[in-house]
Structures are given as C-alpha cells and as structure tokens.
ChimeraX commands (.cxc) that place a marker at each C-alpha (Angstrom):
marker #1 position 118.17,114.12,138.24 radius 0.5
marker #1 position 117.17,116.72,140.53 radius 0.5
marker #1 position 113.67,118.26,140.47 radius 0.5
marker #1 position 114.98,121.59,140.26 radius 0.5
marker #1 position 118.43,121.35,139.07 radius 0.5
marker #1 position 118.43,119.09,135.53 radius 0.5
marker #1 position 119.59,119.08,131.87 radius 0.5
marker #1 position 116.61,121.03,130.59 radius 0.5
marker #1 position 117.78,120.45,127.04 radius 0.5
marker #1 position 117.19,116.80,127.38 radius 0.5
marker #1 position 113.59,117.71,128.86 radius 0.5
marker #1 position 112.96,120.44,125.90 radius 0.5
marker #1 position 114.75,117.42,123.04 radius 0.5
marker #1 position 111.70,114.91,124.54 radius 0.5
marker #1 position 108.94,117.52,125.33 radius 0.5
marker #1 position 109.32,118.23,121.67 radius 0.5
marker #1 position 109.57,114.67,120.64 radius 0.5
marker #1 position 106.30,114.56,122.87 radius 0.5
marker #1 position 104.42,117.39,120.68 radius 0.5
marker #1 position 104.92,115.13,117.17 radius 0.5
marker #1 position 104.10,111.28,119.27 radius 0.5
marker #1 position 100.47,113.56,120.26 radius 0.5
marker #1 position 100.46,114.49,116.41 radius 0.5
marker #1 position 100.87,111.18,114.83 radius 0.5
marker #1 position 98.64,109.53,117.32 radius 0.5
marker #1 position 95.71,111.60,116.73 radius 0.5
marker #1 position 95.96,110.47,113.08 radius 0.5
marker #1 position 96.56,107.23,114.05 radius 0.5
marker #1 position 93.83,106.61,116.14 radius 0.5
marker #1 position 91.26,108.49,113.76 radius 0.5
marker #1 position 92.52,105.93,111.40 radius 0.5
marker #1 position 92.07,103.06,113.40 radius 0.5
marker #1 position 88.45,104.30,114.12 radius 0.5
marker #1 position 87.80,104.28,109.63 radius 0.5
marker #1 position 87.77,108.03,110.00 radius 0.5
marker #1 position 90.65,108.51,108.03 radius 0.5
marker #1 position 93.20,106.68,105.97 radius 0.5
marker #1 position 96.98,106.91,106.64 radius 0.5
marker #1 position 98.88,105.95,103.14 radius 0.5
marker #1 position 102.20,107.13,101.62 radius 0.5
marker #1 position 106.30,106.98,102.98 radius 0.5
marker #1 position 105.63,110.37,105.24 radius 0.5
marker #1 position 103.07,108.67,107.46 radius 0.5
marker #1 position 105.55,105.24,107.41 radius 0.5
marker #1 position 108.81,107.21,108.38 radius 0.5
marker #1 position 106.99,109.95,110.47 radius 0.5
marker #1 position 106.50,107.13,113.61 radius 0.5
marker #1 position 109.70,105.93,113.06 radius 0.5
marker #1 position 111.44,109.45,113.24 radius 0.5
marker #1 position 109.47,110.06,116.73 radius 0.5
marker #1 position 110.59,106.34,118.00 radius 0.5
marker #1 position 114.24,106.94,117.28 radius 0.5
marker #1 position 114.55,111.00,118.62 radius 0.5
marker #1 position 112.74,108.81,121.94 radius 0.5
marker #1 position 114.95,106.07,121.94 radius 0.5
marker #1 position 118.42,108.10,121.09 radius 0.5
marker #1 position 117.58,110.81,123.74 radius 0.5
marker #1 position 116.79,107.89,126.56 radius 0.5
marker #1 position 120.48,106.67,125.10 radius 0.5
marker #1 position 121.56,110.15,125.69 radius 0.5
marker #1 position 120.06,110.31,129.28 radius 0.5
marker #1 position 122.21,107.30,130.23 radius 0.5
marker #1 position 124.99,108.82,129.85 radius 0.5
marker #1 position 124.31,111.47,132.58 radius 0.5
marker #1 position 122.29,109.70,134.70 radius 0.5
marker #1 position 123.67,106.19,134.79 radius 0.5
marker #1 position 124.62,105.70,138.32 radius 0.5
marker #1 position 125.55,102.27,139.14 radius 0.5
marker #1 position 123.79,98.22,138.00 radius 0.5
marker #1 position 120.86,98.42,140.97 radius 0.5
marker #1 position 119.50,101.85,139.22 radius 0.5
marker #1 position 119.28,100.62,136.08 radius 0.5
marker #1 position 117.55,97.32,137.12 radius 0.5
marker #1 position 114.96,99.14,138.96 radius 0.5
marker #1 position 114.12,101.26,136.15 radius 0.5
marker #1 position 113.79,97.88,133.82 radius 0.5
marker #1 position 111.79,95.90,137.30 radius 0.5
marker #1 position 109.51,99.77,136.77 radius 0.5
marker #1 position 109.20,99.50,133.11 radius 0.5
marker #1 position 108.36,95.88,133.26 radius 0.5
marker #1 position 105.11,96.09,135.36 radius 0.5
marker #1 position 103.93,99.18,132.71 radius 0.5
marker #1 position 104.69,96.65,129.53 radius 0.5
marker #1 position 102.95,94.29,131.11 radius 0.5
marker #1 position 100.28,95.71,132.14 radius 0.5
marker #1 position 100.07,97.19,128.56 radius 0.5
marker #1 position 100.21,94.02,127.02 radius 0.5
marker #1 position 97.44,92.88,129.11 radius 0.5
marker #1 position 95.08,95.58,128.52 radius 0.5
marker #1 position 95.74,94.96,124.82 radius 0.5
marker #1 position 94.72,91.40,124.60 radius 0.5
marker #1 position 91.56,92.32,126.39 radius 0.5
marker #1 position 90.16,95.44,124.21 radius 0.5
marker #1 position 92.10,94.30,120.82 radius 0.5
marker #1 position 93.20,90.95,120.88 radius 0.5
marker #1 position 94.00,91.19,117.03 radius 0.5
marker #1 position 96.41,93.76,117.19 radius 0.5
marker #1 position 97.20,93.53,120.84 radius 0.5
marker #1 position 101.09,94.86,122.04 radius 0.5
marker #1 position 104.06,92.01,122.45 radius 0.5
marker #1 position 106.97,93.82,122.24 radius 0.5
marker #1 position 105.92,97.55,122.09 radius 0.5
marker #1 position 108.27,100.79,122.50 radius 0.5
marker #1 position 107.93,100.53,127.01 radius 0.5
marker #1 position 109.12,96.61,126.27 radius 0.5
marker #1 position 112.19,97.75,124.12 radius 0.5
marker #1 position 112.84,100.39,127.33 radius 0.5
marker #1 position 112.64,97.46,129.99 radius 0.5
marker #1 position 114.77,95.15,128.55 radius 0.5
marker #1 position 117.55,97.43,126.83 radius 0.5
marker #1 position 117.90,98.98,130.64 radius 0.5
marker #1 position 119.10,95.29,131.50 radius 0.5
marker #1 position 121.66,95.08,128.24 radius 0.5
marker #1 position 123.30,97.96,128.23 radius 0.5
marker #1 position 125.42,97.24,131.44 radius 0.5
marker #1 position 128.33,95.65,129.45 radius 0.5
marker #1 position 128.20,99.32,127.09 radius 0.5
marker #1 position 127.26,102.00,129.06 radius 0.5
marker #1 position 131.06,102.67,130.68 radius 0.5
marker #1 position 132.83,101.69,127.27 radius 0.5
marker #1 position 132.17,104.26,124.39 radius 0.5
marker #1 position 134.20,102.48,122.12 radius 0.5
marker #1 position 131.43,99.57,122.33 radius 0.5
marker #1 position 128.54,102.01,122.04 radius 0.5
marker #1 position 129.92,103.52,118.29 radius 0.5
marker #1 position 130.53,100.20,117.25 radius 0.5
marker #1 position 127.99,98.05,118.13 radius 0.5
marker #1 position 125.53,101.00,117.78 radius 0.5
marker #1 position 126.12,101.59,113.98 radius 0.5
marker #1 position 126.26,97.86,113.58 radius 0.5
marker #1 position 122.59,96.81,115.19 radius 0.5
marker #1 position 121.56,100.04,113.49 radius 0.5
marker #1 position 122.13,99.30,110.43 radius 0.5
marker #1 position 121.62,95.47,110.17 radius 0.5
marker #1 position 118.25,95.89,112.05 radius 0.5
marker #1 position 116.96,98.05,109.40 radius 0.5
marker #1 position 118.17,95.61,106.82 radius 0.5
marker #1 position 116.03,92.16,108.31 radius 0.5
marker #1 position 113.40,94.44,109.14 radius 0.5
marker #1 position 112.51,94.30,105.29 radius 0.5
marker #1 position 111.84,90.41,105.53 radius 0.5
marker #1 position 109.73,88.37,107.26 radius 0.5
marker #1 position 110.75,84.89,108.85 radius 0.5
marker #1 position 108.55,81.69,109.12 radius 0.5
marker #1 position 109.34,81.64,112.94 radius 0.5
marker #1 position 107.58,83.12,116.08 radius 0.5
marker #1 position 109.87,83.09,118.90 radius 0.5
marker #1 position 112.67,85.90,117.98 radius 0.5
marker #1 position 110.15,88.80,117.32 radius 0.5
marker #1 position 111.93,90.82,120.51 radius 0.5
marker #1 position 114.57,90.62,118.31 radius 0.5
marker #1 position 114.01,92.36,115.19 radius 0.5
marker #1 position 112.80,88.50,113.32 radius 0.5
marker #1 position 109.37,89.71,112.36 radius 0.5
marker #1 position 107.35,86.46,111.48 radius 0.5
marker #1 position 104.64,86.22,108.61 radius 0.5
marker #1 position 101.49,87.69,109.24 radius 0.5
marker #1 position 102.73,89.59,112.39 radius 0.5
marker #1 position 100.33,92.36,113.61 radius 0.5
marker #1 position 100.66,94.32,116.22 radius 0.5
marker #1 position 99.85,98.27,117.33 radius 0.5
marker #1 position 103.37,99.12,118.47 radius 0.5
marker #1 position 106.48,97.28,117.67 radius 0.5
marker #1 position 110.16,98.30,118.74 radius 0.5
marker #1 position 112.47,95.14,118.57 radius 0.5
marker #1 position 115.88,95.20,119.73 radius 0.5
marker #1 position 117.41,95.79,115.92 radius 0.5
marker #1 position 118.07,98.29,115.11 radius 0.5
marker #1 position 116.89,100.33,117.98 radius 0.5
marker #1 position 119.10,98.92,120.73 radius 0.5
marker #1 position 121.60,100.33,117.80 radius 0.5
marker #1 position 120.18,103.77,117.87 radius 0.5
marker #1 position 120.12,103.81,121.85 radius 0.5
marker #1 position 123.76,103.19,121.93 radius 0.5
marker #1 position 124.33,105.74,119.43 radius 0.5
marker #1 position 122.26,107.98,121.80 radius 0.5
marker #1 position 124.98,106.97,124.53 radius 0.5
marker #1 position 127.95,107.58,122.95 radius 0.5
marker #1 position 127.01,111.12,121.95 radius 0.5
marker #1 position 126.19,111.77,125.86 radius 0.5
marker #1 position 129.43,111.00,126.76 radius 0.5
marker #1 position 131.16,113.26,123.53 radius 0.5
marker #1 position 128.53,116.09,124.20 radius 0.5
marker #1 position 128.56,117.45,127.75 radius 0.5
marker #1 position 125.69,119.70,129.03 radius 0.5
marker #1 position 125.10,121.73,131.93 radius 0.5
marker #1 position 122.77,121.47,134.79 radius 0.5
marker #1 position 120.67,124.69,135.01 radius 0.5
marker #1 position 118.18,126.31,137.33 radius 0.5
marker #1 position 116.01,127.13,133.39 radius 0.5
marker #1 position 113.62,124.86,133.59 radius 0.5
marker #1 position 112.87,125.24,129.76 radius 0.5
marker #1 position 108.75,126.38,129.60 radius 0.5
marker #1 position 106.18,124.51,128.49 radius 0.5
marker #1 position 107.71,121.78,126.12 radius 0.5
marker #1 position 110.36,120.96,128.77 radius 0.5
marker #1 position 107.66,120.49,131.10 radius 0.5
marker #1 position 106.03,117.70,128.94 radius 0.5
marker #1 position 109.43,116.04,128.36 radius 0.5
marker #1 position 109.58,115.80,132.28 radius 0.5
marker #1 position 106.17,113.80,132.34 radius 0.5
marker #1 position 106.71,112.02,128.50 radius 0.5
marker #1 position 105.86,108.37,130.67 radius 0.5
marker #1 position 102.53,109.74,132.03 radius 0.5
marker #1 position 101.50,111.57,128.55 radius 0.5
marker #1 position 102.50,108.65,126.79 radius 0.5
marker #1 position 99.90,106.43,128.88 radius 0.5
marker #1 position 97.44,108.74,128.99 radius 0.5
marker #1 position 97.27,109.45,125.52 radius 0.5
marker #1 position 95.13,107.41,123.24 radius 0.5
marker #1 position 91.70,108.04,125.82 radius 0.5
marker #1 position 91.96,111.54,125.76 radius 0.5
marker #1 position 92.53,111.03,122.02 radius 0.5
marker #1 position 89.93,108.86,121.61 radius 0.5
marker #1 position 87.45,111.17,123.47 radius 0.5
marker #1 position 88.48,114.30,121.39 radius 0.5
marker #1 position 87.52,111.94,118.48 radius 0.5
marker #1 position 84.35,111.51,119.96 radius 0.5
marker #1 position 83.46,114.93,120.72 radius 0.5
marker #1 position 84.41,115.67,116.89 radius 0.5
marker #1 position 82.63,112.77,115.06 radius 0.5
marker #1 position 80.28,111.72,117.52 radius 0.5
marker #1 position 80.51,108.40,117.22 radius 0.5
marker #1 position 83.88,106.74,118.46 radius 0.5
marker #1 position 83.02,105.75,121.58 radius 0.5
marker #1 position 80.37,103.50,120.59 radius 0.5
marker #1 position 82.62,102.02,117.82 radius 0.5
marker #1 position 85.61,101.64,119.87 radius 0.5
marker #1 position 83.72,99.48,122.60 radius 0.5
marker #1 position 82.36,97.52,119.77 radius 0.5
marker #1 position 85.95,96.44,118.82 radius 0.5
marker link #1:1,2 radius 0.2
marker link #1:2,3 radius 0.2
marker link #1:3,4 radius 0.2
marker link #1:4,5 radius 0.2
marker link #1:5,6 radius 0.2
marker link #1:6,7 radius 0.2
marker link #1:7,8 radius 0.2
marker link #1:8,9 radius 0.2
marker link #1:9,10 radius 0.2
marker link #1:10,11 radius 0.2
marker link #1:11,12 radius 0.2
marker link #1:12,13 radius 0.2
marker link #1:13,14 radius 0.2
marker link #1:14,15 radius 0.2
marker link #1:15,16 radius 0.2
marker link #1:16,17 radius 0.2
marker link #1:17,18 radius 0.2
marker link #1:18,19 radius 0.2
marker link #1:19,20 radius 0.2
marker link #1:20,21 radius 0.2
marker link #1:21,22 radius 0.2
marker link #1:22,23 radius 0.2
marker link #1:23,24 radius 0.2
marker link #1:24,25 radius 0.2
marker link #1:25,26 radius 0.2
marker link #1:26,27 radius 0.2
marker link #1:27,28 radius 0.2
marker link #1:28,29 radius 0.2
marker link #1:29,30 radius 0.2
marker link #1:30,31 radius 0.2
marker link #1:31,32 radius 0.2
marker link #1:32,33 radius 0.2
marker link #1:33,34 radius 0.2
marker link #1:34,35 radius 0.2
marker link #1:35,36 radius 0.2
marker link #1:36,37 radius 0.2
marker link #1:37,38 radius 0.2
marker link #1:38,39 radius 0.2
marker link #1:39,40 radius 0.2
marker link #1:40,41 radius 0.2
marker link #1:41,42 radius 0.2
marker link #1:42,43 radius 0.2
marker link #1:43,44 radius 0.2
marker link #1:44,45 radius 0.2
marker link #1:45,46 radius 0.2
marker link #1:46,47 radius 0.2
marker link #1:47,48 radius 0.2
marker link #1:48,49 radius 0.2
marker link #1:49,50 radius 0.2
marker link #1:50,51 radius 0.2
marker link #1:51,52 radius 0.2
marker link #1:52,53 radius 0.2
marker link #1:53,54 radius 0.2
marker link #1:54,55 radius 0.2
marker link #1:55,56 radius 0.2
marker link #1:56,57 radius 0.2
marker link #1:57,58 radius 0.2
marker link #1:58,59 radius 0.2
marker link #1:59,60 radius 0.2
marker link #1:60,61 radius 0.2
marker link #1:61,62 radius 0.2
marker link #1:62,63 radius 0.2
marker link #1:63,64 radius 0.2
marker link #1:64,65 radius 0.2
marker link #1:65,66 radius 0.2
marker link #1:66,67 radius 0.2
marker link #1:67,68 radius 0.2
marker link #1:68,69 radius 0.2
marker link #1:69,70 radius 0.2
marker link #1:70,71 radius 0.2
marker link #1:71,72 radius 0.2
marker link #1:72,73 radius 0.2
marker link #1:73,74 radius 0.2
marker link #1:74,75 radius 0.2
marker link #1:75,76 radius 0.2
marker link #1:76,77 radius 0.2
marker link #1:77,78 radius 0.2
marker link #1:78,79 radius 0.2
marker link #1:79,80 radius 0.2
marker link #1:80,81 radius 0.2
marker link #1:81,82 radius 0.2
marker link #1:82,83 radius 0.2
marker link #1:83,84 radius 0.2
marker link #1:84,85 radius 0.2
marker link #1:85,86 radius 0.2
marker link #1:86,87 radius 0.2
marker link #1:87,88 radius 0.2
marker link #1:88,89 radius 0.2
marker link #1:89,90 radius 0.2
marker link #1:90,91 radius 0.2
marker link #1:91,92 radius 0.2
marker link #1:92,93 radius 0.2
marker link #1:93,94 radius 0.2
marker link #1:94,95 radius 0.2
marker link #1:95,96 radius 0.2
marker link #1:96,97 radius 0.2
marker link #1:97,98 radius 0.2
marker link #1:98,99 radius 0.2
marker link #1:99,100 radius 0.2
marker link #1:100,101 radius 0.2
marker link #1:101,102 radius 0.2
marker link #1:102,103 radius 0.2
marker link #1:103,104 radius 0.2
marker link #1:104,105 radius 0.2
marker link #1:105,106 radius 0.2
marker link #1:106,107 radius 0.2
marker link #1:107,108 radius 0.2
marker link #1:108,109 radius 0.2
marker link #1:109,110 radius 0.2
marker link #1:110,111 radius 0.2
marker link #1:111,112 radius 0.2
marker link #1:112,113 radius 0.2
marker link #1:113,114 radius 0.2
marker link #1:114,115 radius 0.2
marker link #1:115,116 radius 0.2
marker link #1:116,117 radius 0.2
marker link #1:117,118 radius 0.2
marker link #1:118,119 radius 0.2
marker link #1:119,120 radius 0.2
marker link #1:120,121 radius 0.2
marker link #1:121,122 radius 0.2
marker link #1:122,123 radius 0.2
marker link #1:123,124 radius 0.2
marker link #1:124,125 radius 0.2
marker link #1:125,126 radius 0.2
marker link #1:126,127 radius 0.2
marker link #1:127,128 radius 0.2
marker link #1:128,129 radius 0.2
marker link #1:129,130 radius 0.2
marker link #1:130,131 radius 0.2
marker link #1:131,132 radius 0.2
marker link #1:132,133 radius 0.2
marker link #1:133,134 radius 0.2
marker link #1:134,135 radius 0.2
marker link #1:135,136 radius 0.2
marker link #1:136,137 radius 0.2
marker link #1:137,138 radius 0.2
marker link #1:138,139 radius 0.2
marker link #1:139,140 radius 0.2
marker link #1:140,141 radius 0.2
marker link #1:141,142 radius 0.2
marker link #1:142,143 radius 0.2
marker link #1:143,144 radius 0.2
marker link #1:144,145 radius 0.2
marker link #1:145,146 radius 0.2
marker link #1:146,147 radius 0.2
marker link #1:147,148 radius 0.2
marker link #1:148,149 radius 0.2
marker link #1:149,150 radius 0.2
marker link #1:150,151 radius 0.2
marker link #1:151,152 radius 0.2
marker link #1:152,153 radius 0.2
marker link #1:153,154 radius 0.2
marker link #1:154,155 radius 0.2
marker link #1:155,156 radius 0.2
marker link #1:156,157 radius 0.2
marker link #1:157,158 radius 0.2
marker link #1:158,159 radius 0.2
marker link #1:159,160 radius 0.2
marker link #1:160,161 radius 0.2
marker link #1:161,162 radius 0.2
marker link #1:162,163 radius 0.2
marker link #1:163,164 radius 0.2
marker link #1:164,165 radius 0.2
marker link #1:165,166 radius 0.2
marker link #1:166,167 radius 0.2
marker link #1:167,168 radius 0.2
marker link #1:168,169 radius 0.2
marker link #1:169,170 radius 0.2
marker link #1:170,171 radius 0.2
marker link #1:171,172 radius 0.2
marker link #1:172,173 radius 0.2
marker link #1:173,174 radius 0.2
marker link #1:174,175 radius 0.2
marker link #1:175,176 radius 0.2
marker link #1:176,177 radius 0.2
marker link #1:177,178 radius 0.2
marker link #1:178,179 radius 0.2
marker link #1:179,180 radius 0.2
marker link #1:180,181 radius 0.2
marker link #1:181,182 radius 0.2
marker link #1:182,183 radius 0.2
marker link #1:183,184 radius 0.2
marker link #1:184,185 radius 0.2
marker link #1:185,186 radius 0.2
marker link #1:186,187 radius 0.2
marker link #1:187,188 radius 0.2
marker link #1:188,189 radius 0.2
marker link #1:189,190 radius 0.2
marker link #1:190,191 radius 0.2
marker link #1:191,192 radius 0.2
marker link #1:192,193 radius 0.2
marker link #1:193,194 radius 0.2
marker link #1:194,195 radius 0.2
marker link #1:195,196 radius 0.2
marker link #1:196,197 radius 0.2
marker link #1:197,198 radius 0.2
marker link #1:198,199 radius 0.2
marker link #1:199,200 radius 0.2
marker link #1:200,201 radius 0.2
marker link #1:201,202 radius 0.2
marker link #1:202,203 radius 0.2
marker link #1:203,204 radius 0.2
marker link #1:204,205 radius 0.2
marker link #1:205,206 radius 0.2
marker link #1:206,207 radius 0.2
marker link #1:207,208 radius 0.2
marker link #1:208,209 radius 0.2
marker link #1:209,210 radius 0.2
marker link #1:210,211 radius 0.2
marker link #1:211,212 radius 0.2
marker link #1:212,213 radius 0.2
marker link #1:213,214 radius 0.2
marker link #1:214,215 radius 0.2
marker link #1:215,216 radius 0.2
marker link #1:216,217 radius 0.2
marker link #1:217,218 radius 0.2
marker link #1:218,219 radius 0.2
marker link #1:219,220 radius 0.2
marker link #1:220,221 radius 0.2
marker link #1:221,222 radius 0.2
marker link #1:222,223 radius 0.2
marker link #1:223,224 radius 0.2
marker link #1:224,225 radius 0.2
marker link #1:225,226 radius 0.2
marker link #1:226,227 radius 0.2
marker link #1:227,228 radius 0.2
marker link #1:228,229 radius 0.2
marker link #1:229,230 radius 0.2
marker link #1:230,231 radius 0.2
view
C-alpha cells in the first residue's frame, strides 16, 4: 500500500497491538533475567491476546493487499531469511530455549498456504473456525513425537521462547481474511499519529525490541548485561 495513501486503521489496529507486544515483553524479559516472576491466567492469555490481534489483522491485510501468487511468495522468500536468521541467533545466545517455529515462522509459511483461501471466503469462515478451534483443543496435550511441532503437535518437554504453530492460528488468520473481505475500509490521506506510525514499522520494532529492552533493564537494575552474556 501506498506510502501516503493507506488504510490507517489497519496501521492504528497494529500500532496499538505494538504498544501491549512492548508491554508484555518488558515483563517478560525482566522475568527471564530472575528479576521478576510472571504467574497467574492474565500473564498466560495476555501473549496470546497480542499474537492473535497480530495474526487476525495480517489476515485482515490480505484481504486488501493481496495482489496476485508472486507477491505473496516474496513476502514468505522475505520472512523466511528473518526466521531464519532468528532461529540462528537463538541457538547461539540460548540454545535451551532457542526459536523453531516462532510468530515470523508462522508469517512465512501461512503466506505460502493461504493461496487456495484467500479468493474464496466461504473457505476462510469455514476452515478458519475449524483450525481455530481444534488447535486450541491439541494445544492442551502433548505428543511423544518431534517432527509435527509446526503444526500445533507440541512434543514432551518442548521449550522454546516463542511458539506460533499453524493450529489454531492459521485458523485465526483466515478469520482475519474473511472479515477483510465483509468489512471494507477506505484509503485516506490521515495518516493516524503516533500509534499508526508504529503499526507502519511493527517488523522493525518487533526485531529491535528485546536489546533496547534488555538495556533499559540494565540501566534500572544494573546488572543485566552481565547476566545476560553469562547465559
């Protein structure tokens, strides 16, 4: 979409989506530094609210800007290198925890699958509220096999920093394009402030985050830096 001519509701809906990821990571990585402990359902549904408002409004974004095969499968060839090189950087600095199948992996792949959906709404209500709802369901067990984790089959003992299988969230991005197609917006010159302006650069925030986190935490505590190279 245009620089100066886009859907500046879809910007505000993931600038503000933005705002709570920058929230719960701060308390997430002061947890993972022992500063603080995150317990009880808010701080297990909280993530899981921001994942889905990200996933649905990508869904939503589809809708508009789908333009033909060859644009999605550069944006999943794009997405690919950045999960990757994710992946990679999270072996190296924590190999116990390190990211297989995190939220930019879900994004790279589910640009490649929706090209039998995308042009049939019919498909996107049906199969959407189906992988929605039975991902949720296996998401409660765990599986004695390793290979279907991109899936939604989450093995025993499986540990990672950022998970987003395929169930249910595939689910939830079809959902997100189905209600582009029933809810039309307009194109406006508004470019929608401050919060629009971070849902226009959501990728770059969202790998830029945890170090400027992390060094807030160390300017705080004074001591997180040293810690965190320790890991």
């Amino acid at each position: 979409m245009p620089e100066k001519n886009r859907y500046w509701q879809l910007d505000f809906a993931r600038g503000f989506a933005v705002i709570l990821m920058l929230i719960f990571h701060l308390f997430f990585d002061a947890s993972y530094v022992g500063k603080i402990e995150l317990e009880g359902l808010f701080f297990y549904l909280f993530p899981r609210f921001i994942g889905a408002m990200f996933v649905f409004i990508s869904g939503f974004t589809m809708s508009y800007a789908f333009k033909n095969e060859l644009h999605l499968l550069k944006r999943a060839l794009k997405l690919a290198t950045i999960a990757f090189s994710i992946t990679t950087m999270t072996y190296i600095l924590i190999p116990e925890k390190y990211v297989v199948f995190g939220i930019i992996h879900f994004f790279a792949l589910s640009s490649l699958l929706v090209f039998p959906f995308i042009r049939k709404e019919n498909l996107c209500i049906f199969f959407g509220m189906s992988f929605t709802l039975f991902g949720f369901y296996i998401q409660q067990f765990r599986f004695p096999i390793n290979h279907f984790f991109w899936l939604g089959i989450v093995p025993e003992d499986f540990n990672t920093l950022d998970y987003y299988p395929l169930l249910p969230w595939f689910g939830i991005l079809l959902l997100g394009i189905y209600t582009g197609k029933k809810v039309r917006l307009r194109k406006s010159q508004y470019r929608g402030g401050f919060v629009s302006f971070l849902g226009r650069h959501s990728l770059k925030i969202y790998l830029l985050q945890h170090p400027i986190i992390i060094l807030l935490l160390h300017l705080y505590y004074g001591d997180i830096l040293s810690r965190f190279i320790k890991m």
